[in-house]
C-alpha positions in Angstrom: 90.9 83.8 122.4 88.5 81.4 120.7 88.0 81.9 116.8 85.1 80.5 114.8 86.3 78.0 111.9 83.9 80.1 109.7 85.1 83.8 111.0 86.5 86.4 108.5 89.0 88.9 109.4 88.2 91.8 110.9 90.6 94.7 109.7 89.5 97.2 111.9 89.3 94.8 115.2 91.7 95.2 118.1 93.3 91.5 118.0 95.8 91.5 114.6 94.8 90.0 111.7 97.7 87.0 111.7 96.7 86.3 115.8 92.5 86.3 113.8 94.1 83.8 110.8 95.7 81.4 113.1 92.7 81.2 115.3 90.8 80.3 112.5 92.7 77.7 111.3 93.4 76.4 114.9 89.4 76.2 114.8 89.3 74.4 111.5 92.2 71.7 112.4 90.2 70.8 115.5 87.1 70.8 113.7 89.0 68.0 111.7 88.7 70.2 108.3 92.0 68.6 107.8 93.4 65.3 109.1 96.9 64.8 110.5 99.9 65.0 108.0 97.7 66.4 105.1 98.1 69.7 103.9 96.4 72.8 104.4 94.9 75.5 102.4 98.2 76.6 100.6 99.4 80.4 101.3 98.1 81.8 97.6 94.6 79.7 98.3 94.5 81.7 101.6 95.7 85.1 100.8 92.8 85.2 98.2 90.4 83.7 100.9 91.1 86.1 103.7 92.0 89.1 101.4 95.4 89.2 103.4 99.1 89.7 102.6 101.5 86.6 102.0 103.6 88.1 104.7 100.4 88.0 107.4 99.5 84.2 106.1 103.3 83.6 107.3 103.4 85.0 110.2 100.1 83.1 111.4 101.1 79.9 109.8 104.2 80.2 112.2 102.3 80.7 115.5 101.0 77.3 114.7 104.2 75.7 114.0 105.6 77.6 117.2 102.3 75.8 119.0 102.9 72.2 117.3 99.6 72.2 115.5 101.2 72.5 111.7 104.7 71.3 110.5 106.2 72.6 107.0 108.1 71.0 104.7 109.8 72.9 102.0 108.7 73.1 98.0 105.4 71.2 99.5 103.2 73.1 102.1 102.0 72.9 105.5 100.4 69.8 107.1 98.7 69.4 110.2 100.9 67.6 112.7 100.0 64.2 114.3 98.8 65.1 118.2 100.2 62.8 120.6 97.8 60.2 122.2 94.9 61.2 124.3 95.5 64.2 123.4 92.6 67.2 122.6 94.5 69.9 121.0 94.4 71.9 124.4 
């Protein structure tokens, strides 16, 4: 499912609002919003932004770990990973 970097969450939709987060911010990291091993919006910075719960930014956050696309690192944040060579994010 393709996500708009731009989209807001739609609370009454039929795909969950951590499976809408993640495709947002799997939009804006191939959009280049942020660059390989710099961080993104933090968890507070998107709570407020997307008017969800901590626990729902987690949970999205993880799909992309699970998927590669982010790393975290403890006390710090989450940064976009570095994609291999030749590679399109697909």
């Amino acid at each position: 499912m393709n996500f708009q970097p731009d989209a807001e969450i739609d609370h009454e939709g039929p795909v969950t609002p951590y499976q809408q987060l993640a495709g947002i911010l799997r939009a804006r990291i191939k959009r280049g919003d942020w660059q390989p091993n710099r961080a993104i919006s933090s968890e507070t910075q998107l709570v407020q932004q997307y008017g969800l719960a901590r626990t729902t930014v987690r949970r999205a956050i993880a799909v992309l770990v699970e998927e590669g696309l982010v790393f975290t690192v403890p006390q710090r944040g989450t940064y976009v990973a570095p994609q291999p060579e030749g590679s399109d994010g697909e």
